[in-house]
N, C-alpha and C positions, 0 to 999 in steps of 0.2 A: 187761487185754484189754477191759474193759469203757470205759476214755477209750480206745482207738484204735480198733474202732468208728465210733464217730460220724467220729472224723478221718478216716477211710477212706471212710463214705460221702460224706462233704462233698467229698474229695477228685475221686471219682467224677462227681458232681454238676457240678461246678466245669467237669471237662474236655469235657464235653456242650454247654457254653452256647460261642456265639460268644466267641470270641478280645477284642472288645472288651469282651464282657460281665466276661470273667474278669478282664481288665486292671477293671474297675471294681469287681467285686464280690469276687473271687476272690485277689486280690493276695496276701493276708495269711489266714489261718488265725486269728490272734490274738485276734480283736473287740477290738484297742484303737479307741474311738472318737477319741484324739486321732490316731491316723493316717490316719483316712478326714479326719478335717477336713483336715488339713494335705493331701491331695491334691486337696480341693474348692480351699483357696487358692490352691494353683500355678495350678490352670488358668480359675481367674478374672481375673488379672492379663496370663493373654498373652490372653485373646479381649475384652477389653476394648481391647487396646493396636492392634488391628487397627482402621487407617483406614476412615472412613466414606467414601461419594464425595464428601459436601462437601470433607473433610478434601484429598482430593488434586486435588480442580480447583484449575488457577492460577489465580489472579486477575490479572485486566489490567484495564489503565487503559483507559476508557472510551472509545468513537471522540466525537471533537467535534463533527464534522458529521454529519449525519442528513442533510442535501439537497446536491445541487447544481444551480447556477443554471442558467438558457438560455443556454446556449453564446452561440447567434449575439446575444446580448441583455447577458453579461457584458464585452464593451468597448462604448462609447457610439457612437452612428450620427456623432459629431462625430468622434472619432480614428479612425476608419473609417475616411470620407472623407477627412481629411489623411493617413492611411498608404495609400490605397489610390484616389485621384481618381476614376477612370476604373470604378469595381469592377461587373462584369457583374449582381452580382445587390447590390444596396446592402444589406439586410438579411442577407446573408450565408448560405449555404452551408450547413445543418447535415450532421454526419457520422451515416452510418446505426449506429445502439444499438440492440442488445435487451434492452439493461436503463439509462432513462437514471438511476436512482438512481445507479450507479457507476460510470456511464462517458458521456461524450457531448463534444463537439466541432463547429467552423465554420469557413467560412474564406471569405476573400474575396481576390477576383485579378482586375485588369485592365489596360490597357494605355491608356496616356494617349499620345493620338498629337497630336504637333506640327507634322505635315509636315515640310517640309523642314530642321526644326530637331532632326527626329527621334524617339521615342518610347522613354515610360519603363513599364515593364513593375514591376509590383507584387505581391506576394504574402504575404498576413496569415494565419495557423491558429494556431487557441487549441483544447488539449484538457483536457479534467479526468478526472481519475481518483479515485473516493472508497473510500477500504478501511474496512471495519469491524474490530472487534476481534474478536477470536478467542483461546479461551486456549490452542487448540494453535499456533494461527501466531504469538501478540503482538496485542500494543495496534493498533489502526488507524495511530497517531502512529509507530512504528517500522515499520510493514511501509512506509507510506509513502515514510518516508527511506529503507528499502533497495532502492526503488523507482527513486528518482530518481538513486543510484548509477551502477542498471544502466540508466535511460536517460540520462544523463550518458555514461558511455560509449557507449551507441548512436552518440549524436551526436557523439561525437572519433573516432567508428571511420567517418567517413562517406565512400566511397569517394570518389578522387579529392579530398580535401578539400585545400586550400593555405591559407597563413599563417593556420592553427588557431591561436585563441588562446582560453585558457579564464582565467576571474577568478570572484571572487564576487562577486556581486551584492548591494550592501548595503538593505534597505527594501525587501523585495518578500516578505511574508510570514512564515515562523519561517526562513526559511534558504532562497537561490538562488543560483545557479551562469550565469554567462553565457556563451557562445562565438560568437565569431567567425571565419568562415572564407570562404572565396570557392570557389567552383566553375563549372568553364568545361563549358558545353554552350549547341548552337546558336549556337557562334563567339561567346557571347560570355561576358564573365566574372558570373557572379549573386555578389550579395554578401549574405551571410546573416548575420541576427543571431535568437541563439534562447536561450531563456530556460526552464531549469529550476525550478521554484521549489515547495515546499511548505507548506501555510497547516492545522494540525492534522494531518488524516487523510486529507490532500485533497490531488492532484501533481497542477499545473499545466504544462503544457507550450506556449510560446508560439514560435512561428517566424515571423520578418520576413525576407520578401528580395526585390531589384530587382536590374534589370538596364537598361542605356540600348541602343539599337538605334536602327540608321542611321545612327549617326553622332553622337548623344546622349551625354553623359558618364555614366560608369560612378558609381553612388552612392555616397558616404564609408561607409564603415566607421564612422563616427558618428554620421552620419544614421541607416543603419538597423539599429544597436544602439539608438540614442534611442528610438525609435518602438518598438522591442521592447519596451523595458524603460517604456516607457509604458501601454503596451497591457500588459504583464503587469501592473504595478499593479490597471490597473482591473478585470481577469480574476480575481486575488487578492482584491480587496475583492466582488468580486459574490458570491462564496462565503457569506463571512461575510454580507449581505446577505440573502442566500437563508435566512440559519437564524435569522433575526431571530422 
């Protein structure tokens, strides 16, 4: 009578304390000290095994580009003027941004009148677009490419479009995409060439197109692919340029 007792009051004791308490102190009656170790063990090993936040951020590849150029400043006032003769504002056009770090655009458009020999109608736009990286969205360098996907489609989905034809574009930054198509407004046929292209973290958008009026011949389809894919080069290298 005199050992059960104490195991009685202890028992007592035990069931007064919170439910965590008795899970840690209360388990066992015994005072073996090699069981309380062995319970400190167990639960050393899983609250260590729990990730830190470093531990679960992803790591992404770093964006390349930090800046982008002046639009109306990334093709030369020389291939301006031979893509565009006549062009209303010769320094070009900027597109309204409110943020020009990752977005900005120009464009230039006129109309070279020949009189009676008729008149050729011109039309030049460069865009940029610069993504950063993010570890919830990806690298700058892949949001980019799945970028130019969805405006590669844009521009094969372009209504009214006729003899669409889409290639890749070799030497015009990490990878670009060309199309050619014609669309008839204003009686008459516009022949478009426009240029996908991405350089890092940076999607380039470049669109050339003419039309002849009055009586004017209609522009090759290789004339103004050429002058595209010209004018995107230099749009391409202004980038790099800019983060010098």
């Amino acid at each position: 009578m005199q050992r059960s007792a104490p195991r009685l009051t202890r028992i007592l004791a035990c069931a007064a304390v919170p439910v965590m308490l008795v899970v840690a102190g209360c388990s066992s009656d015994s005072g073996d000290s090699g069981s309380g170790s062995g319970s400190k063990d167990k639960a050393g090993p899983s609250a260590s095994a729990t990730p830190s936040p470093s531990q679960t951020t992803k790591a992404v590849e770093p964006a390349k580009f930090a800046k982008l150029p002046q639009a109306c400043k990334s093709v030369t006032a020389k291939t301006t003027a031979a893509l565009v003769p006549k062009a209303k504002t010769k320094s070009g056009t900027p597109a309204v941004s409110s943020d020009l770090a990752s977005r900005g655009g120009c464009s230039w458009n006129g109309l070279d009148d020949k009189g009676v020999k008729g008149s050729q109608y011109r039309w030049l736009d460069v865009s940029f677009y610069r993504y950063d990286s993010d570890s919830s969205l990806g690298s700058g360098q892949d949001r980019a490419r799945e970028n130019l996907a969805k405006e590669l489609a844009k521009i094969e989905a372009t209504p009214s479009a006729k003899k669409l034809r889409t290639t890749t574009a070799t030497g015009i930054g990490d990878e670009a995409t060309s199309v050619a198509y014609q669309v008839r407004k204003t009686d008459e046929d516009f022949v478009y060439g426009s240029i996908v292209a991405r350089t890092g973290n940076v999607l380039v958008l470049l669109s050339y197109n003419g039309a002849g009026y009055a009586g004017a011949a209609t522009p090759s389809e290789k004339t103004v692919m050429d002058g595209a894919v010209k004018a995107a080069k230099e749009a391409v290298a202004a980038v790099a340029a800019a983060n010098k």
